[in-house]
C-alpha positions as CSV (number, residue, x, y, z in Angstrom):
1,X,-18.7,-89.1,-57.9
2,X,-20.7,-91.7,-55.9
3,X,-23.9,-93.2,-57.1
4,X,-27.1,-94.0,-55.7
5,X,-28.2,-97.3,-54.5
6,X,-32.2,-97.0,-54.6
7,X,-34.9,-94.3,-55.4
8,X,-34.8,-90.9,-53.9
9,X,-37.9,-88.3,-53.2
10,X,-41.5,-88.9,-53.4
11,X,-43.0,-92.3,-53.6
12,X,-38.3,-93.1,-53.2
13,X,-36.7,-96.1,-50.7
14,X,-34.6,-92.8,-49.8
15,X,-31.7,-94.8,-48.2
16,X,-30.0,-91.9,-46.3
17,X,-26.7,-92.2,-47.9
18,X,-28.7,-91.8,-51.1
19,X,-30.5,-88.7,-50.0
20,X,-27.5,-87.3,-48.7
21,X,-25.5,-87.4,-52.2
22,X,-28.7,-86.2,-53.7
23,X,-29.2,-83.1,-51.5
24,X,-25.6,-82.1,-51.7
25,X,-25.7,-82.4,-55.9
26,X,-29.1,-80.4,-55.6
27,X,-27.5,-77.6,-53.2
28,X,-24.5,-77.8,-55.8
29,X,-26.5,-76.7,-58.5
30,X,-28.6,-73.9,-56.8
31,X,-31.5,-76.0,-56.2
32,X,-31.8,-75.6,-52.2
33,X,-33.0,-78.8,-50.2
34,X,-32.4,-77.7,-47.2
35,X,-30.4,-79.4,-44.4
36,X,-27.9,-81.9,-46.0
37,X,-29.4,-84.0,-43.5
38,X,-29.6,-87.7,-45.2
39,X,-33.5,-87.2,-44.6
40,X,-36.2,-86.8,-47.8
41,X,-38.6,-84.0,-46.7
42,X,-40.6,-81.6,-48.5
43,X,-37.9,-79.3,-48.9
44,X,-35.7,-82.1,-51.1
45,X,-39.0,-83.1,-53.0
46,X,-39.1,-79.8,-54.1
47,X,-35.8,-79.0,-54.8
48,X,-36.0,-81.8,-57.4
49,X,-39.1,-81.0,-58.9
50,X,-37.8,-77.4,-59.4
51,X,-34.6,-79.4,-61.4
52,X,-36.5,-81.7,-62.9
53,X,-38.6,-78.4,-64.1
54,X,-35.5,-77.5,-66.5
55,X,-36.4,-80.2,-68.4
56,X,-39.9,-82.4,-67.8
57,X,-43.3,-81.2,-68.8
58,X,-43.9,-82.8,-65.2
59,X,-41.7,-82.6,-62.8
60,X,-42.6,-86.3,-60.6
61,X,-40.1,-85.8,-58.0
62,X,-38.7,-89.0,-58.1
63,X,-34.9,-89.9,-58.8
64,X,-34.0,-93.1,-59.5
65,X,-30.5,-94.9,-60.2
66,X,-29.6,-94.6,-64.1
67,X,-32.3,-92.6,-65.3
68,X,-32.4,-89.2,-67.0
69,X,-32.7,-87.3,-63.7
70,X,-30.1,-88.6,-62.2
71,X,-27.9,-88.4,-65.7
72,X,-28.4,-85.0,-65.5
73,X,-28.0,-84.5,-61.6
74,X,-24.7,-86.5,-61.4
75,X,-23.5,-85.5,-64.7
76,X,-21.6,-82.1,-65.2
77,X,-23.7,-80.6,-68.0
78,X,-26.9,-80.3,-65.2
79,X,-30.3,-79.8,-66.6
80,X,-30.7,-79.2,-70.0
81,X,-29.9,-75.0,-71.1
82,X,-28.9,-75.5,-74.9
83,X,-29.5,-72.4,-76.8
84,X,-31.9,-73.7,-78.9
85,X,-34.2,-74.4,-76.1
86,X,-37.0,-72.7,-76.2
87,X,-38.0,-73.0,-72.7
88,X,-34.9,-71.1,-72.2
89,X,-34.6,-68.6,-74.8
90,X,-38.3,-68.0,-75.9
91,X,-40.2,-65.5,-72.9
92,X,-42.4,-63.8,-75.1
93,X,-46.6,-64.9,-75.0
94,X,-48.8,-64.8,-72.0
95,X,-46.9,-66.0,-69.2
96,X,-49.9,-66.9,-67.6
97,X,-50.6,-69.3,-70.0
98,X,-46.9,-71.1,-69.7
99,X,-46.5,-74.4,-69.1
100,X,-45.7,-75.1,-65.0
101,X,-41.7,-75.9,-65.7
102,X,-41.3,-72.6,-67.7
103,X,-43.1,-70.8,-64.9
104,X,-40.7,-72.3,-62.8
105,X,-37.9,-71.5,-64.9
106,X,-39.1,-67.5,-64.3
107,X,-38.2,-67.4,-60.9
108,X,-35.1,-66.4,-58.9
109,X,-33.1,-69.7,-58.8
110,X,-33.4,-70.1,-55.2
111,X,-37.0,-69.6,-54.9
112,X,-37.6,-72.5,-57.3
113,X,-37.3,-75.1,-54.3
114,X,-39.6,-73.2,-52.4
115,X,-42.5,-72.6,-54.2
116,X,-42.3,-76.5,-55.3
117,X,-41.8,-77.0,-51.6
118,X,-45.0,-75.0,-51.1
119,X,-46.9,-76.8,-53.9
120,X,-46.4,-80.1,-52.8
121,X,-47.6,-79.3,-49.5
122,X,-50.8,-78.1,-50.2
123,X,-51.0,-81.3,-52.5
124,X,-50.6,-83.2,-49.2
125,X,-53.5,-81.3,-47.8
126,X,-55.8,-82.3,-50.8
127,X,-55.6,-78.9,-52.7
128,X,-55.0,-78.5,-56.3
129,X,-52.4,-75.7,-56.6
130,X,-51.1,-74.5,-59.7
131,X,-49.0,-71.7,-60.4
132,X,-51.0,-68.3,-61.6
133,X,-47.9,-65.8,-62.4
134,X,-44.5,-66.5,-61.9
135,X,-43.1,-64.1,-63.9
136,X,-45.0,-61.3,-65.8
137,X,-43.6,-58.5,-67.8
138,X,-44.5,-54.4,-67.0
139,X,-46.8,-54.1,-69.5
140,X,-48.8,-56.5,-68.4
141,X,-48.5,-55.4,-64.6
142,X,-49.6,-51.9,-65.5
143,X,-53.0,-52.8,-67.3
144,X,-53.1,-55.0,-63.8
145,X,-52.9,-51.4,-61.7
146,X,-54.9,-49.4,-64.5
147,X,-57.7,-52.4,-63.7
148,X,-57.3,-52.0,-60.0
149,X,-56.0,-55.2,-59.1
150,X,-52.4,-54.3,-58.0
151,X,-51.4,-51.3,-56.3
152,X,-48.2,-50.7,-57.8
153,X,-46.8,-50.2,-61.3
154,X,-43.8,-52.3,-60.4
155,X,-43.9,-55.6,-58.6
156,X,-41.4,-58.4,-57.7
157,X,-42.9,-60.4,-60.4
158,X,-41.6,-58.1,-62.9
159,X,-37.9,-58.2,-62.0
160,X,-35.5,-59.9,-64.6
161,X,-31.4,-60.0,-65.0
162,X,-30.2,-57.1,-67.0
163,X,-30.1,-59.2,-70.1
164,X,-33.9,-59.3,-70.0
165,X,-34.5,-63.1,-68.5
166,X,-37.0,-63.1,-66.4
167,X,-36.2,-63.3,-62.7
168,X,-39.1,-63.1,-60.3
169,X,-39.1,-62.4,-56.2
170,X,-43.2,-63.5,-56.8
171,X,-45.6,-66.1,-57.4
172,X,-49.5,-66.4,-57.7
173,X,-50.5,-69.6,-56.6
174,X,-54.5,-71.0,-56.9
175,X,-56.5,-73.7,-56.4
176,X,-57.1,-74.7,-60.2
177,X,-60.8,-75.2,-59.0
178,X,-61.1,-72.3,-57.3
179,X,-58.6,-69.3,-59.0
180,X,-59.9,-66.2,-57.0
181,X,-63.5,-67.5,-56.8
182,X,-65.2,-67.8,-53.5
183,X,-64.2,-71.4,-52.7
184,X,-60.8,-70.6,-52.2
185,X,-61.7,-68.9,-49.2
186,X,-64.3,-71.5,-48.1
187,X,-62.2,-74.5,-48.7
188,X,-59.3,-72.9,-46.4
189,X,-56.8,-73.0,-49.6
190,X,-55.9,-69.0,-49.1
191,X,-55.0,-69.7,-45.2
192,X,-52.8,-73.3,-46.1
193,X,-51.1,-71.3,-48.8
194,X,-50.4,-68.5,-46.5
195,X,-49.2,-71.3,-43.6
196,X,-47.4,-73.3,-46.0
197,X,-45.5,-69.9,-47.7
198,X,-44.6,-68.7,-44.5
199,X,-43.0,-72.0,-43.2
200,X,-40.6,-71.7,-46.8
201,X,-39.4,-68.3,-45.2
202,X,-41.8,-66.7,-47.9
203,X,-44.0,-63.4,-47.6
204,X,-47.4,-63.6,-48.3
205,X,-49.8,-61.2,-49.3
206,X,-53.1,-62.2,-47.3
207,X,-50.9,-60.6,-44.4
208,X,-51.0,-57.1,-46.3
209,X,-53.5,-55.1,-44.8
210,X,-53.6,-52.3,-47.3
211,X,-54.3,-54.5,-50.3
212,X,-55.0,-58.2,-49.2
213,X,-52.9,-60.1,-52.2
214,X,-54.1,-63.5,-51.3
215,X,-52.4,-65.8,-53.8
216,X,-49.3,-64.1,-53.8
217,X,-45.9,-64.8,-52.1
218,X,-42.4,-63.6,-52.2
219,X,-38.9,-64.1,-51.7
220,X,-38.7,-60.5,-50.4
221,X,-40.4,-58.1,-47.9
222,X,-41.7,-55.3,-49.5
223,X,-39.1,-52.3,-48.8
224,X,-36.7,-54.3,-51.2
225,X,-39.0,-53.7,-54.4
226,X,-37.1,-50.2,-55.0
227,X,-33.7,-52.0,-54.9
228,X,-34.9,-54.6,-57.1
229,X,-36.3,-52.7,-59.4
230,X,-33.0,-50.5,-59.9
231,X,-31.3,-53.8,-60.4
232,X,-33.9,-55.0,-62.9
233,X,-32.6,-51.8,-64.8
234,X,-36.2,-51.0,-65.3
């Protein structure tokens, strides 16, 4: 195993030979960079903030030589998934009230990078996005349809492995100033979200025209819910 010479992803030197070794590690571990390219874009950034998610309170994005991320990156044990870890074992509360690395944790592995991806972007354009929902359980997305604000009784943030951990094609991403409010319309925030979604290979709801779901995105077009759902076992 090689190591790194300098400081890779945001605010990094990000030698190439450094980034390189960091986006193969990443894509080794089901964190997707993108290109293995030697290059840190938005798409590495985010791939190891979604890592770093599995085990900081706040993911910074930064790797640097001998330090816990890297440990963990270069190291065979990965991020941290002990039994006893709460952020791992314990899904039970209101989900929209989890911290932003257990939010994470909720999603299908290889929509992680992407929803960091999109995150940090509309950082870069001076928004303050947080996630909403990543997960949420059925209960919870059937008071949302008996209130009106879904049109389905099954969504892709419902979906989970057959053991029960959650495993979600969906996330709800607002401007923490904003949330649904008027300014999120005003200040742009629902179109960058729906650019910077799209550019991740993402689906976003403000293209519905049924049912305009404007901080929502997926990992899947819509005619996959059934499937997921059967595989959901729910």
């Amino acid at each position: 195993m090689g190591e790194i010479l300098q400081s890779v992803g945001q605010g990094g030197r990000n030698l190439r030979s450094d980034v390189t070794l960091v986006q193969t590690l990443l894509k080794a571990k089901g964190y997707d960079p993108g290109p293995v390219d030697g290059i840190c874009g938005r798409g590495t950034i985010g791939a190891i903030r979604a890592f770093q998610a599995t085990f900081m309170p706040r993911p910074d994005g930064l790797i640097e030589p001998g330090f816990g991320t890297w440990r963990r990156l270069s190291g065979g044990g990965g991020a941290s998934q002990t039994s006893s870890s709460p952020v791992l074992t314990d899904w039970s509360g209101d989900s929209s009230r989890w911290p932003h690395e257990k939010k994470v944790l909720s999603l299908y592995p290889d929509m992680r990078p992407k929803v960091e991806a999109v995150l940090e972007a509309l950082r870069q354009r001076d928004f303050q996005p947080k996630i909403f929902f990543a997960w949420r359980s059925v209960a919870v997305q059937l008071e949302l349809y008996r209130q009106g604000n879904t049109k389905v009784k099954f969504s892709f943030h419902n979906a989970q492995k057959r053991n029960g951990t959650p495993n979600a094609y969906a996330a709800d991403i607002i401007d923490a100033r904003y949330a649904w409010g008027p300014g999120a319309e005003t200040s742009g925030f629902w179109k960058a979200l729906g650019e910077e979604g799209k550019k991740q290979g993402l689906y976003w709801g403000g293209d519905w025209v049924d049912f305009r779901d404007w901080a929502h995105v997926q990992w899947y077009p819509n005619s996959k819910l059934r499937d997921v759902k059967a595989e959901s076992g729910l």
